[in-house]
N, C-alpha and C positions, 0 to 999 in steps of 0.2 A: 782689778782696777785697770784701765785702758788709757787713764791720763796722769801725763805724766805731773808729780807733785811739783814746787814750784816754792824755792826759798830766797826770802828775802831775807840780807842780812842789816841792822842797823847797828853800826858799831863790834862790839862780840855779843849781841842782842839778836837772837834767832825766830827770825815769823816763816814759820810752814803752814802754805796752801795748797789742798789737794782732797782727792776723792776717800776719806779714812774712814774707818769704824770709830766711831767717839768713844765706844768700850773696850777698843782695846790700846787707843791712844798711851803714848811710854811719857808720861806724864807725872806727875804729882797729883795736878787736881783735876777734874771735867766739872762742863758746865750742863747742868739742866733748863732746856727752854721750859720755864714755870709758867702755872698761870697762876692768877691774882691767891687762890684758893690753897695750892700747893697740892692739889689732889693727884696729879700726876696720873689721869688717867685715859691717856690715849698716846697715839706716837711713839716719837722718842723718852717722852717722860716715862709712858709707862713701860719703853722697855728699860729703861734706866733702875724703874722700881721693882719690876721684875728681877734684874739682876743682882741688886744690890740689898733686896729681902723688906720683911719687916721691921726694924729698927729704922731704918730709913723714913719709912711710913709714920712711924709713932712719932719719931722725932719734929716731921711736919706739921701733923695735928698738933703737935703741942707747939709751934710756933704759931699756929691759926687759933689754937685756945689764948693764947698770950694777946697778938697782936691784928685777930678780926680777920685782917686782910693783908696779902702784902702786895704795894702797892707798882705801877707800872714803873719800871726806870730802878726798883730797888735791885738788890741781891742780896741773900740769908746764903748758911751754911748748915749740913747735917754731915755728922758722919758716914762711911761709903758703905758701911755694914759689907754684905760680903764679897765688897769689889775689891780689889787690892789698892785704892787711891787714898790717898789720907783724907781729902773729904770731899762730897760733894757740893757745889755752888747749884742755890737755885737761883735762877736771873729770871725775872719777870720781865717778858717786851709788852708791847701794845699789842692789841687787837688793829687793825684798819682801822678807819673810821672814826678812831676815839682822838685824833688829835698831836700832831707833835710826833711822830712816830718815829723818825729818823731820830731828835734828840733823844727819846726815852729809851729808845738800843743802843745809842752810846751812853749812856747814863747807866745802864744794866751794867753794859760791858767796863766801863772804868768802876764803878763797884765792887765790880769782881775782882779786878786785876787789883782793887786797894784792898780787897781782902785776903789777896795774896800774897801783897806786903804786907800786911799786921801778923800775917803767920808764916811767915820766911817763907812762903811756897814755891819754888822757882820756875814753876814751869806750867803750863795749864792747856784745856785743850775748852775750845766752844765750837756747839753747830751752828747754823744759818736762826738765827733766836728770831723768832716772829713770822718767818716765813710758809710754816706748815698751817696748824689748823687757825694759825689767826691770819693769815692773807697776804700779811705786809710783803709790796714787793721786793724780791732778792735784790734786786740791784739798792733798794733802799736801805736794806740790811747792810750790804757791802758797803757804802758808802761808811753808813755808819760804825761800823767792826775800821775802814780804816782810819776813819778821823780819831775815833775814842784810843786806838793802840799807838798811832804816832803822837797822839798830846801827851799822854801816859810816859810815852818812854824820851818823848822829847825834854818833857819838864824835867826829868831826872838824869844826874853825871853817873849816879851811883844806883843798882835798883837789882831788888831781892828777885822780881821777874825776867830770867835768860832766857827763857821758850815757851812760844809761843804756838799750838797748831790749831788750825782751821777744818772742823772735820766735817769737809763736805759732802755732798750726792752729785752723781753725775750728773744731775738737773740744774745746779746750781753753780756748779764748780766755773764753767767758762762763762757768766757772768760775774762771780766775782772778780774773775780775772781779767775780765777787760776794765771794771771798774777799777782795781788798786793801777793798773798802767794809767788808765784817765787819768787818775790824782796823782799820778808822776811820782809813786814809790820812788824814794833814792837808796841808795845801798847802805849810809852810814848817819848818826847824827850830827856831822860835823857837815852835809851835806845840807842837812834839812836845814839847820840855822841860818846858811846860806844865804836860804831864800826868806829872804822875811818880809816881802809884801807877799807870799802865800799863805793866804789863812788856813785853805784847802792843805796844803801841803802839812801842815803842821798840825793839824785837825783842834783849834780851837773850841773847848769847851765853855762858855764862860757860866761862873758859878755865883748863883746870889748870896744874899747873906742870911737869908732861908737856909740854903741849898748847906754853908757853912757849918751852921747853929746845929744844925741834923744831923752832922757826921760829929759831931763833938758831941750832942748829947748822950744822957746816959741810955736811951730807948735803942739808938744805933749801935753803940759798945754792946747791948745784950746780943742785939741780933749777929754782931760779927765775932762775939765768942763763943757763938753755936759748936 
């Protein structure tokens, strides 16, 4: 790796950006850029499934036998079969084209991180979600990885998530980096509060009563006891 990594601290709250291998990230959990189907069969998916065997695989199919599809902006769990991580996140981004793209990677991305809190995970690692075979540009990803992490840890005084890594490609890596300085990362959350005509800064999600009903029902309890 020839660049150098790049840590943001918020409070005793740990965000690591930089060029890393997602599989060997020193983490708890990693995330899979999924696609709607969970077939995991190209890219990073599949090497994810390659590594982590078939149990991984089965356990897929049968959330696709359950639930048809899972849908853009969600995120499910499997176990990491022969990875050493307690389990694996699949995050579903968009495709281009289909709409709304920046909200539904941050919508992936805070699903994830709520499924970190349901299972005490403290630490997690994601790649550039949407940016390989479905298009979406990186700087639109980055955007969104920093609005969804600073709402996430803003909202919260107390939170089961200390670390955070960003496991990028040399392709990507100095665009995310100019995008989290755009949005004026600050070092602490006492800083972010601060500023509170920045919606940017604090990375506003706002959640309907849809959006509410869905994470309480009993369909979304199954899928995040995966």
């Amino acid at each position: 790796m020839n660049k150098q990594p790049v840590q943001f601290l918020f409070g005793d709250r740990e965000l690591l950006l930089g060029v890393y291998d997602l599989l060997m990230a020193p983490v708890d959990v990693i995330v899979n850029p999924a696609n709607s189907g969970l077939s995991h069969d190209g890219g990073l998916a599949a090497q994810i499934l390659a590594a982590a065997g078939d149990s991984l695989e089965e356990q897929s199919k049968q959330l696709i036998r359950e639930y048809r599809q899972i849908d853009s902006g969600m995120a499910v769990y499997t176990e990491a079969g022969r990875l050493s991580y307690k389990a694996v996140i699949h995050a579903v981004g968009p495709t281009l084209g289909e709409g709304d793209e920046q909200y539904k990677i941050e919508r992936a991305i805070s699903r994830s991180l709520q499924l970190c809190e349901i299972n005490n995970w403290c630490s997690i690692a994601f790649p550039a979600i949407s940016t390989g075979h479905f298009n979406v540009p990186v700087q639109t990803c980055a955007q969104a990885v920093f609005r969804s992490i600073t709402h996430f840890w803003d909202a919260r005084h107390e939170c089961v998530v200390e670390k955070i890594v960003l496991c990028l490609t040399e392709r990507n890596y100095q665009v995310f980096l100019d995008a989290f300085h755009e949005d004026a990362i600050v070092p602490d959350l006492d800083s972010a509060k601060s500023k509170e005509d920045s919606e940017a800064l604090i990375g506003h999600i706002d959640l309907t009563d849809d959006d509410i009903r869905e994470l309480e029902s009993d369909e979304t309890d199954d899928w995040f006891k995966r």
